[in-house]
N, C-alpha and C positions, 0 to 999 in steps of 0.2 A: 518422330525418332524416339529409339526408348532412351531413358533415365540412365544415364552411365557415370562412372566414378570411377578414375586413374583410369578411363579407357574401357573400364567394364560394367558391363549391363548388370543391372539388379535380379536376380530371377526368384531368391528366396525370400520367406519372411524373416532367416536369422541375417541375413543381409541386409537387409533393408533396415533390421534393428540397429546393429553394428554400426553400420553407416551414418546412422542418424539421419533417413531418407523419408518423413511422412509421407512426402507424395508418393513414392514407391511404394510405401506398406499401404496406403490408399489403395493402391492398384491390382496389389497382391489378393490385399481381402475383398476385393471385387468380384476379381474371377472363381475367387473361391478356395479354401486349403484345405486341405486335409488333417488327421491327428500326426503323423509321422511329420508332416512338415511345421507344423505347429512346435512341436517337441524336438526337435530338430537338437540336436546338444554341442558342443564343442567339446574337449578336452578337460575340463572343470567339470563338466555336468551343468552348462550353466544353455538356459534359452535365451531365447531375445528380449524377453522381459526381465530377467536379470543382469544381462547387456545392459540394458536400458537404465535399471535401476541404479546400477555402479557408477553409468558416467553422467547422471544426471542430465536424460535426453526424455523431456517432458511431453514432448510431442508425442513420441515413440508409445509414451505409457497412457497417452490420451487415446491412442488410435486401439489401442489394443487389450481395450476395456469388456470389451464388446466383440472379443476374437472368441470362435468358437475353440472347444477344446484344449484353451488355455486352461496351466494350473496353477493356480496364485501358488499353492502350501508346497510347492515340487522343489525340493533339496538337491542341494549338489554333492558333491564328495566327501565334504567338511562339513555336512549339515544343514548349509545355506539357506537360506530362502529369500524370494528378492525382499521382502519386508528387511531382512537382518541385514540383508549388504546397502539396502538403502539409507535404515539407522546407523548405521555404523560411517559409511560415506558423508552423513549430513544434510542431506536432501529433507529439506521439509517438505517441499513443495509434493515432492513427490513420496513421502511418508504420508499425506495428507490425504492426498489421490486413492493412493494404494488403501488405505481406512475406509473410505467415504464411498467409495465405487466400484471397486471389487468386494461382491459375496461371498461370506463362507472363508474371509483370510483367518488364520490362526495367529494370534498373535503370543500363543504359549509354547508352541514350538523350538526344540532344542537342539544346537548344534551339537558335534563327538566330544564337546565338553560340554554338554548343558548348560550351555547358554544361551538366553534367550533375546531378543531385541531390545526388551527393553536393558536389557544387562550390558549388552554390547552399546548403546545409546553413554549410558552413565559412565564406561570405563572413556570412553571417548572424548566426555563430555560437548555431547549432542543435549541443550539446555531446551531447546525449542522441539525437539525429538524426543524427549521423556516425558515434559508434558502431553504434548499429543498420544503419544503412548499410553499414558497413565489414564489420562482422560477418555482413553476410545474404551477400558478395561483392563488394560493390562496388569500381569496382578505384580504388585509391587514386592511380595514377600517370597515370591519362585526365587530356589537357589540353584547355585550348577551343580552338579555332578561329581566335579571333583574335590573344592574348598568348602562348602555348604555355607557359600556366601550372596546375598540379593543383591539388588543393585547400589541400595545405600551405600553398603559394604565397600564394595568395587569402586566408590564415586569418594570413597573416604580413602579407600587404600591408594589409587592412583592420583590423588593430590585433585580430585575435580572438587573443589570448593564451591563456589557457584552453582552445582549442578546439585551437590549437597542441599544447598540453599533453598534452591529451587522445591526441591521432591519436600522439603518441611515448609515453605508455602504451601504449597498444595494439599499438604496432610492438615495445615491447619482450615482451609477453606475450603474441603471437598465438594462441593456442593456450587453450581452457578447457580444462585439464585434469584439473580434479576433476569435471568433467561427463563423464569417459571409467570405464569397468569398470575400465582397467587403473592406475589412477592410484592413490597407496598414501598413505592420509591418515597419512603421520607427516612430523616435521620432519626431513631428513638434517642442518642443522647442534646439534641438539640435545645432542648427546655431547660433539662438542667443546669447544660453548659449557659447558655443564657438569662437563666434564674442567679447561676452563681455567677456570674460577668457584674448584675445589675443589683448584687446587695452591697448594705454598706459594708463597708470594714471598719474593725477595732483600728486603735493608733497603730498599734504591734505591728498587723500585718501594712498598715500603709507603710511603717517605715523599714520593713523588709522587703520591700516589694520594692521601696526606691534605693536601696542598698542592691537589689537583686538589678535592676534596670541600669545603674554607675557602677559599678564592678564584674557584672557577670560576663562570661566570656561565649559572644553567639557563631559557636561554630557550627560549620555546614550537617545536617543528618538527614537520616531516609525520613520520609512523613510517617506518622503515627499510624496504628493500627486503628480503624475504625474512626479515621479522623475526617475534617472538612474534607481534606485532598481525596480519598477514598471513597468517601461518601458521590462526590460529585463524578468520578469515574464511574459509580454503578448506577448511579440516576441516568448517565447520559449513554450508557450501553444497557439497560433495558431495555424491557418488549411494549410494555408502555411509560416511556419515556414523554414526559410533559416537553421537554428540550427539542429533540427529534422524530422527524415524523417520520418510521421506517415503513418500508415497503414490499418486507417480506411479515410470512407468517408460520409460522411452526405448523408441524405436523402435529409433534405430541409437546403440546408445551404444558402438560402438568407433568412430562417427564424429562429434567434439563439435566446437561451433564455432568457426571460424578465420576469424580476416583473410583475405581473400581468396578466402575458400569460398564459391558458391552452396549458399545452406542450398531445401532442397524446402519449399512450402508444402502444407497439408494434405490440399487432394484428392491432390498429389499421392504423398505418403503413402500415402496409402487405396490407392491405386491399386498403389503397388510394397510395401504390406504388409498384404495381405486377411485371411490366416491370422491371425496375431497378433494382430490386433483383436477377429477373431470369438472366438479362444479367448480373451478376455477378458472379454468382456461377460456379464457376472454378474445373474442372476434374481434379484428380492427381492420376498421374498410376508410381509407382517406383520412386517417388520422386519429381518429374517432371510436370509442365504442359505441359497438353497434347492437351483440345481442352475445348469448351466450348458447355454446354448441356442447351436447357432454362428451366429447372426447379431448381426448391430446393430442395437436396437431403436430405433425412432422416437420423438422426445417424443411423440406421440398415443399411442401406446400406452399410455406411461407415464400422461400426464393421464388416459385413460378409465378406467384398471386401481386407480389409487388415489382420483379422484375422482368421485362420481354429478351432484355441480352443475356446471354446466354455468358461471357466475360464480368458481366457484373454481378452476377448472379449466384457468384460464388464466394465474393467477397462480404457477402451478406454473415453467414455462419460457417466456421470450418467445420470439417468432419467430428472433433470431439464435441463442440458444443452442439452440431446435430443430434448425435446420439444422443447426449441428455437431453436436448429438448424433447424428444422421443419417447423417454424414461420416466425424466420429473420436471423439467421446468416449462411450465404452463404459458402461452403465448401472453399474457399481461407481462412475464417477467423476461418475454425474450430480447436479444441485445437490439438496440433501438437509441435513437438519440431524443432528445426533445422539438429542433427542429423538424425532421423527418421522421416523426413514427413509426410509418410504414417498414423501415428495414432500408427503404430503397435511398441508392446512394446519386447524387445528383450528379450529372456532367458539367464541370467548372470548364470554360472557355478563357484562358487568357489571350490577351491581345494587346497591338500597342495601338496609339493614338496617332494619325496619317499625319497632323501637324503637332508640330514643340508646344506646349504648355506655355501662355504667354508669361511674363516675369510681371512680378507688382513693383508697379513703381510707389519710389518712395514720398511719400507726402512732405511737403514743404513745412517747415513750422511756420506758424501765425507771429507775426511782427507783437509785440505785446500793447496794447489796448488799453487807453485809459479808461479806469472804469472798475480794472479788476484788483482783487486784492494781492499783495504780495507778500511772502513772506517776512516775517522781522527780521530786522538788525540788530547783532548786539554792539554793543557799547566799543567792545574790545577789539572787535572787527573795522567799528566806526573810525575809532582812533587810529590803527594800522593802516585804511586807507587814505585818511588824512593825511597821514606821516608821509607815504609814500608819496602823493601828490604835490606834498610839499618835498620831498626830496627831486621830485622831477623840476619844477618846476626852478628852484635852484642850481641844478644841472643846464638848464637852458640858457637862464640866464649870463652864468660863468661862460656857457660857450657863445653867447654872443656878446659880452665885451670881450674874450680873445678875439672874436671875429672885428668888432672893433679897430683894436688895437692894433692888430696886422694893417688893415686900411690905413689908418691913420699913420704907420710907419712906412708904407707905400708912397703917400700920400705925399710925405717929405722929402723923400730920396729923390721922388719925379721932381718934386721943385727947386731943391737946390743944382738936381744935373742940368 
């Protein structure tokens, strides 16, 4: 039966965007589109992939990476493009996508006010979306058209503080450079800071230092620049990190990202490093490497080779991680767990047991044993039991001379009647 919604069937691919339908846009691009249907527009000027972008439908922008005859840089009315309604919306996720995996995006491009994403990102304040932006190249000093103001400008006029903050981190550290070969995970101030830790001091400063330590006031602040805290962030996110053993490996890692760098998205990768992919893509037969093949294997491969059902066989990789795997990521790095390497996923039987689970019985305790040790007594405890046992003890007695005493007046009455 086909795929319907409120009663109707999916036929288009600006449907299947709107909808937020993967498996229909699956099935679309199966059979095949055309450019008219691909461009297909609504009343904005807007396609499925700026659909998509606006309401934050990741699947949608996963599936349709890899759609013929899409145009990332295709403008709407007001200038749009789905990069700007996606900054502007907040979408990382899918700001990161749209960088990374579509070819040839323009990220300098201007709306009927010249503005451009990253401008639209900062009046927003889109904090995680300017970085990304800034970092993929976006050029930080483009102004609009009509105020001749960048994005700092905009981040300062509409009260984004933070966002401000942010774009002067960035300008002071343009450079990731524990993401480069040649970067050398130690601290350079550590010597000194530790030479100077371990001399002696005049009197002066010992007793301003314990004046400093009984009156000074330790309130809360961000860590230092270039201090222990920072230091150990970039040691444990390097590329050779002594701490972690990571599992990927850069393309160009004499080339790591910068302010103002156009970073290559993946085809384009693929395209200027063929070699180095294929001699990585690593064979796995029962768990095991086994030998190395020079090409890139396809997720179909993968599903037919580890799976006979045709139902489980898809729960291996969806359609976008196919396609990358396809593109760039090499079978050592496909999704896999440690138990099953293979991909393939296990058939779990649950079941109940024909009979109850018998109940434990409880063990009797042991009479106590001469022989063993026992804890002490104290003193104070001794005497309170004393007390008590003499308190009993005098209770008893009282009650048996009343008991007594009754007989003995019994005892009387019978003799005189």
């Amino acid at each position: 039966m086909p795929e319907t919604t409120n009663g109707r069937a999916v036929s288009t691919l600006y449907q299947a965007c709107a909808r937020n339908e993967p498996v229909s846009l699956r099935k679309v691009l199966e059979r095949g589109v055309t450019k008219e249907e691909v461009m297909e527009l609504d009343i904005n000027s807007w396609n499925g992939l700026m659909v998509a972008c606006c309401k934050g439908f990741m699947d949608i922008v996963y599936g349709l990476h890899n759609c013929p005859f899409i145009d990332i840089n295709h403008q709407d009315n007001e200038g749009n493009t789905a990069l700007m309604i996606a900054s502007q919306a907040g979408h990382i996720n899918t700001v990161m996508y749209l960088l990374n995996y579509y070819p040839g995006i323009d990220t300098e491009i201007k709306d009927c006010r010249g503005f451009t994403a990253l401008i639209k990102a900062a009046m927003t304040g889109r904090n995680d979306v300017v970085a990304a932006l800034v970092m993929a190249g976006a050029d930080i000093h483009a102004v609009d058209s009509t105020k001749g103001k960048c994005a700092r400008d905009w981040a300062l006029k509409t009260g984004r503080f933070e966002t401000l903050h942010r774009l002067r981190r960035l300008k002071m550290r343009p450079k990731a450079e524990q993401f480069c070969e040649s970067y050398v995970p130690e601290w350079p101030e550590l010597r000194e800071r530790v030479a100077k830790a371990t001399a002696e001091k005049s009197a002066t400063e010992k007793i301003t230092q314990r004046i400093k330590n009984t009156f000074g006031f330790r309130l809360p602040h961000d860590p230092q620049d270039n201090g222990c805290l920072d230091h150990m962030v970039r040691i444990t996110t390097s590329v050779h990190s002594p701490l972690i053993s990571t599992g990927c490996h850069p393309l160009c890692p004499t080339s790591p990202p910068e302010v103002g760098k156009r970073r290559l998205a993946v085809p384009e990768l693929v395209k200027k490093h063929p070699e180095e992919l294929e001699e990585r893509s690593v064979c796995h037969s029962s768990g095991s490497v086994s030998h190395i093949i020079p090409s890139i294997h396809s997720a179909e491969s993968i599903a037919t080779t580890c799976c006979v059902e045709t139902e489980r066989r898809g729960s291996i990789l969806s359609l976008a991680s196919a396609k990358v795997a396809t593109t760039f990521i090499s079978r050592s790095m496909a999704r896999r767990n440690s138990v099953f390497p293979s991909g393939c996923i296990p058939k779990i039987n649950v079941s109940k047991p024909l009979e109850a689970t018998p109940k434990k019985e409880k063990k009797k305790k042991k009479k106590k044993e001469n022989g063993f040790l026992e804890p002490p007594k104290w003193k104070y405890k001794e005497i309170k039991d004393e007390k008590k046992k003499e308190k009993k003890k005098a209770e008893k007695e009282k009650a048996e001379k009343e008991k007594k005493e009754k007989r003995k007046e019994k005892d009387s009455k019978t003799a005189k009647n």
